[in-house]
N, C-alpha and C positions, 0 to 999 in steps of 0.2 A: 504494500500500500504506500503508492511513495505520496500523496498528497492530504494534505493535512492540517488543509483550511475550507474545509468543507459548509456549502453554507445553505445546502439541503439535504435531507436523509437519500431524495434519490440518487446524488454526487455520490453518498458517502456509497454507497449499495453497490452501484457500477464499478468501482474500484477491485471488485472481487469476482474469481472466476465462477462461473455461473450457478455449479452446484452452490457454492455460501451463496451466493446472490438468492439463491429460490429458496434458501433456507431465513434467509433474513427478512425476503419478501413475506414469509409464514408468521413469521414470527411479529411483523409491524401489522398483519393485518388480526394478526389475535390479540395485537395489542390495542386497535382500533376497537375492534370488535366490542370487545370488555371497556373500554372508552372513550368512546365518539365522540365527547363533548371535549377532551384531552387536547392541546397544541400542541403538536408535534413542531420540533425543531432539532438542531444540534446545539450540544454541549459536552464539553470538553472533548470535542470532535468526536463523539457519538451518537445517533440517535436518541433523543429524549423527549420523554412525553411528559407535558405541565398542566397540573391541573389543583388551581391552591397552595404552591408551589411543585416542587415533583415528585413526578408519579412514578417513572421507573427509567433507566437508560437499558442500552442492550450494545453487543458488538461482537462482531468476528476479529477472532484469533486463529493462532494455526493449526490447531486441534478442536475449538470450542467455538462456540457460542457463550459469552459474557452477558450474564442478567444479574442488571443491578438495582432490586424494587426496595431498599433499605434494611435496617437489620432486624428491624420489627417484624418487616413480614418476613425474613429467612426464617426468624425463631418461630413465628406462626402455622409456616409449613414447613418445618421442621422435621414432623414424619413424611412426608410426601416426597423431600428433595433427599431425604437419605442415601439414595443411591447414586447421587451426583455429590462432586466434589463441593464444597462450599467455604465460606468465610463468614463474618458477619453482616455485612450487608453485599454479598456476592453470591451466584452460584455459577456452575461452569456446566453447559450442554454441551458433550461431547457430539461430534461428528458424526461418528461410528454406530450412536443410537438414534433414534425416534425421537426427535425433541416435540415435547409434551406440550402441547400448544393447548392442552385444555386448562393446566394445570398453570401455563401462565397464563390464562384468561384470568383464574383463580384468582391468582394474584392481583394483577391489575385491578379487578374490583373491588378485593379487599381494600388496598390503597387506595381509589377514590372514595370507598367510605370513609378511610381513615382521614383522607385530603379535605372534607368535605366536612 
């Protein structure tokens, strides 16, 4: 990813070879989904959605998917995210599996309740 003044989610998307690309596209749109009312922009040059201040960022890595919905909601689904690698306000969707687009919807609406 050599550019890194991105100053929409579709810029930042296009930067990746297709497979992340269709994985990223899954993923903003089950964050819409769960969020419609949400402004999506970038922040600190990732995708991020605002709503009351923010609601979650997300981003490709070389192995993952980076979802960042804060650490409140990590601890909240905590048994959910168990089989992916996490931190406190991080979890990492590996490649190699099915990234759980229900389970970030999950999420994303917990946090606009919590935004809200």
């Amino acid at each position: 990813m050599a550019r890194t003044n991105f100053k929409t989610v579709e810029e930042y998307v296009h930067t990746f070879p297709k497979n992340v690309w269709d994985i990223l596209e899954k993923v903003r749109q089950s964050i819409k989904k769960a969020a419609p009312m949400a402004e999506e922009t970038i922040s600190y040059q990732m995708p991020t959605y605002k709503l009351n201040g923010n609601l979650v960022y997300y981003a490709a890595w070389k192995n993952h998917i980076g979802f960042y919905p804060t650490a409140d909601a990590i601890k909240k689904f905590k048994n959910e995210l168990a089989e992916y690698k996490s931190a406190k306000g991080s979890v990492q969707f590996p490649y190699d599996k099915p990234i759980p687009l229900s389970l970030i919807e999950k999420i994303v609406k917990y946090r606009v309740k919590t935004n809200l």
